[in-house]
LOGU-287279 format. One record per residue (C-alpha): residue in three letters; x negated, y, z. Coordinates in nm, 3 decimals. Layout:
N
<resn: ALA, u: X, v: Y, w: Z>
...
//
This chain:
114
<resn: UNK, u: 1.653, v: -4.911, w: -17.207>
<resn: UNK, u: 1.332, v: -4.980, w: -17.324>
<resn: UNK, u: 1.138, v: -4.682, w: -17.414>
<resn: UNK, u: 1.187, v: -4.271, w: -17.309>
<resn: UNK, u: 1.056, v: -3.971, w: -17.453>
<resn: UNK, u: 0.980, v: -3.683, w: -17.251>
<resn: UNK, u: 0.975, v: -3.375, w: -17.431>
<resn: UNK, u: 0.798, v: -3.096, w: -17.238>
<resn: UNK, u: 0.862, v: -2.752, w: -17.457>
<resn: UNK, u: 0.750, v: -2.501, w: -17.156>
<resn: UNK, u: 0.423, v: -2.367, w: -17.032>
<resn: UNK, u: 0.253, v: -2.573, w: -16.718>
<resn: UNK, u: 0.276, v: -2.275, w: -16.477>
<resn: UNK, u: 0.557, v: -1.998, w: -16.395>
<resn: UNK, u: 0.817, v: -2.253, w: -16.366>
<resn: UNK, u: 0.899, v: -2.622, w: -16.188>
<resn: UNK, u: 0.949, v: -2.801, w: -16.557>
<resn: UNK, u: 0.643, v: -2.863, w: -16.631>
<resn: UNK, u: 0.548, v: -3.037, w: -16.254>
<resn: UNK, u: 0.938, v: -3.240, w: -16.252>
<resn: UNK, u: 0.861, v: -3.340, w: -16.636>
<resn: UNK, u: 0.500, v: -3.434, w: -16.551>
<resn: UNK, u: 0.636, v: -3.644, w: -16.252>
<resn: UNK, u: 0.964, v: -3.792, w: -16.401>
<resn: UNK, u: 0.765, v: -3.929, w: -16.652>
<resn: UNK, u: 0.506, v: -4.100, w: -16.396>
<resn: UNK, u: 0.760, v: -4.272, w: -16.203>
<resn: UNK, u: 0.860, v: -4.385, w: -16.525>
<resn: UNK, u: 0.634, v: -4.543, w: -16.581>
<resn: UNK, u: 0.691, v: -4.913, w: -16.389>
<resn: UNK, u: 1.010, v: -4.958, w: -16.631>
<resn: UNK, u: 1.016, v: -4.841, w: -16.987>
<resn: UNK, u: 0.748, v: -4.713, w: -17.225>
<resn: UNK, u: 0.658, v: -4.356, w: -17.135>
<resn: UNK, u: 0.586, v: -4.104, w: -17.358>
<resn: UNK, u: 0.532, v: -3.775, w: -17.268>
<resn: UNK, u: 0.537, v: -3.488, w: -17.562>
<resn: UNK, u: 0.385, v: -3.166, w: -17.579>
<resn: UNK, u: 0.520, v: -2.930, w: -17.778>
<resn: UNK, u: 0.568, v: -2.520, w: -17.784>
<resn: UNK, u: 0.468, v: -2.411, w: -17.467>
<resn: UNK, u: 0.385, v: -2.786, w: -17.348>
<resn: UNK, u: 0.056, v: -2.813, w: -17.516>
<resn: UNK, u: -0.120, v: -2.578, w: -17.285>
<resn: UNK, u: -0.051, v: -2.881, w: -17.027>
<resn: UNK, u: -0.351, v: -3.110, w: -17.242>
<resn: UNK, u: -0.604, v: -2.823, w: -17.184>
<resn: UNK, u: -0.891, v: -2.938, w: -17.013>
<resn: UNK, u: -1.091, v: -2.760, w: -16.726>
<resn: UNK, u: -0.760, v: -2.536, w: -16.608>
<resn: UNK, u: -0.840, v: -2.411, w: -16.283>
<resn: UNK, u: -0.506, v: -2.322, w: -16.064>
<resn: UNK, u: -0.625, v: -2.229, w: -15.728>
<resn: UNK, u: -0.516, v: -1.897, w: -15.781>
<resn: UNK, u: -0.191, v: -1.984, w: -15.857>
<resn: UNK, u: -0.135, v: -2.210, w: -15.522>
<resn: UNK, u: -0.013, v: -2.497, w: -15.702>
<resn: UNK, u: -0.152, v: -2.813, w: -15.817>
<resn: UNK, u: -0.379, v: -2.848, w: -16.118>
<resn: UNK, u: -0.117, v: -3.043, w: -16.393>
<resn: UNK, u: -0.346, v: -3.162, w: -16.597>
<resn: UNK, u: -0.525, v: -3.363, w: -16.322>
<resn: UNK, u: -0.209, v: -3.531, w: -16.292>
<resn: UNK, u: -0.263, v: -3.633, w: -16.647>
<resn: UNK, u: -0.581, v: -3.821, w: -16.533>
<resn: UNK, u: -0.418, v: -4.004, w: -16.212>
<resn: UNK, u: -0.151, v: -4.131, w: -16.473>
<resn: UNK, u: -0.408, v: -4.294, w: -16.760>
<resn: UNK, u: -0.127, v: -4.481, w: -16.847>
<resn: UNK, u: 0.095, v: -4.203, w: -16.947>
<resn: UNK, u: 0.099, v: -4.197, w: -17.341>
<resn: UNK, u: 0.058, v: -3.798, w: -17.375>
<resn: UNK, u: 0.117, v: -3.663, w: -17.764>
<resn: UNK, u: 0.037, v: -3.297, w: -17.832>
<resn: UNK, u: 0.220, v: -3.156, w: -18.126>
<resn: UNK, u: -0.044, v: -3.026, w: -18.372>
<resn: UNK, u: 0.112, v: -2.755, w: -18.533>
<resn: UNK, u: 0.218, v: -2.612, w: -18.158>
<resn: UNK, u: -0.158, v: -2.616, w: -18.094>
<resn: UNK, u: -0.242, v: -2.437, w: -18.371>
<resn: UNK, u: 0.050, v: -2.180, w: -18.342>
<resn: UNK, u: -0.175, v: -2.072, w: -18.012>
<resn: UNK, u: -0.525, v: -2.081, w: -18.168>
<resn: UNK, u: -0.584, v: -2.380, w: -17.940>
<resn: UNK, u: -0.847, v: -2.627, w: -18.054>
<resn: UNK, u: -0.819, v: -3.004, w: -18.060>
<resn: UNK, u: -1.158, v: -3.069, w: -17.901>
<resn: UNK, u: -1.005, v: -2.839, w: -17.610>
<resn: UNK, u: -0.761, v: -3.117, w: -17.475>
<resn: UNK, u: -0.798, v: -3.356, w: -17.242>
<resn: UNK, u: -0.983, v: -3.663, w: -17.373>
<resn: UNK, u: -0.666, v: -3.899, w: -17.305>
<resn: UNK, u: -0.407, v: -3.677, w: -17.503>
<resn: UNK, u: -0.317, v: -3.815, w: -17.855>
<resn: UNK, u: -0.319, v: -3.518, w: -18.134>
<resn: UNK, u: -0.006, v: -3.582, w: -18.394>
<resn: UNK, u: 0.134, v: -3.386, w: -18.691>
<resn: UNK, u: 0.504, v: -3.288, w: -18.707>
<resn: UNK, u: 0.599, v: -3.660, w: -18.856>
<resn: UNK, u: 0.429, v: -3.864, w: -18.630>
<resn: UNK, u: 0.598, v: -3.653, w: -18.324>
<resn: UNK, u: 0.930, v: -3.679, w: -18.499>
<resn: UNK, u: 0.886, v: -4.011, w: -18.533>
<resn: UNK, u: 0.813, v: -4.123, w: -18.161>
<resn: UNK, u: 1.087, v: -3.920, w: -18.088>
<resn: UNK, u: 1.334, v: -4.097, w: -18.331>
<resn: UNK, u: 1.196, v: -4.432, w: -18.193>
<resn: UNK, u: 1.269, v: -4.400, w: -17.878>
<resn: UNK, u: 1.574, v: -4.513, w: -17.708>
<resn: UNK, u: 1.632, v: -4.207, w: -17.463>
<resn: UNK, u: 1.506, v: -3.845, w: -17.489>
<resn: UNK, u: 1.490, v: -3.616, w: -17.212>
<resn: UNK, u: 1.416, v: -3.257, w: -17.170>
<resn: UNK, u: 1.422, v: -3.157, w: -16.842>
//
């Protein structure tokens, strides 16, 4: 296998998919190309300054930093479904429209959804 495609379709917080997504895709990351993809729910994962101290758990976007390596897409029309803002996401996150998400999808030899 030579390339995977996570596709993470649920909000960061409230549930354990985001963090096992988020961390599948690290290990990953020493055999195949990596992608992770943000779409629905996902994209609120890419936001930058989220503050989760309340919530006890880690802060999963940080995670996004430790992993620099870690080809992140955001789906664009998901973003703007939620009023979210490109210039909101982290600095490492790639922005693509519907084809270009569809398309690193289709490319890819394996896609997960955890």
């Amino acid at each position: 296998m030579k390339s995977v495609f996570y596709l993470l379709d649920t909000a960061p917080y409230g549930s354990e998919k985001a963090y096992g997504t988020l961390n599948s895709a690290a290990v990953s990351l020493t055999g195949p190309d990596v992608i992770l993809g943000l779409y629905g729910d996902g994209v609120y994962l890419a936001l930058a300054g989220q503050d989760s101290n309340g919530l006890g758990v880690p802060n999963l976007s940080d995670i996004l930093y430790a992993y620099g390596e870690l080809r992140v897409l955001a789906h664009e029309p998901s973003l703007l479904e939620r009023g979210l803002l490109w210039e909101t996401l982290i600095e490492t996150v790639e922005l693509t429209d519907e084809e270009d998400f569809l398309e690193a999808m289709e490319k890819s030899d394996c896609v997960l959804l955890l």
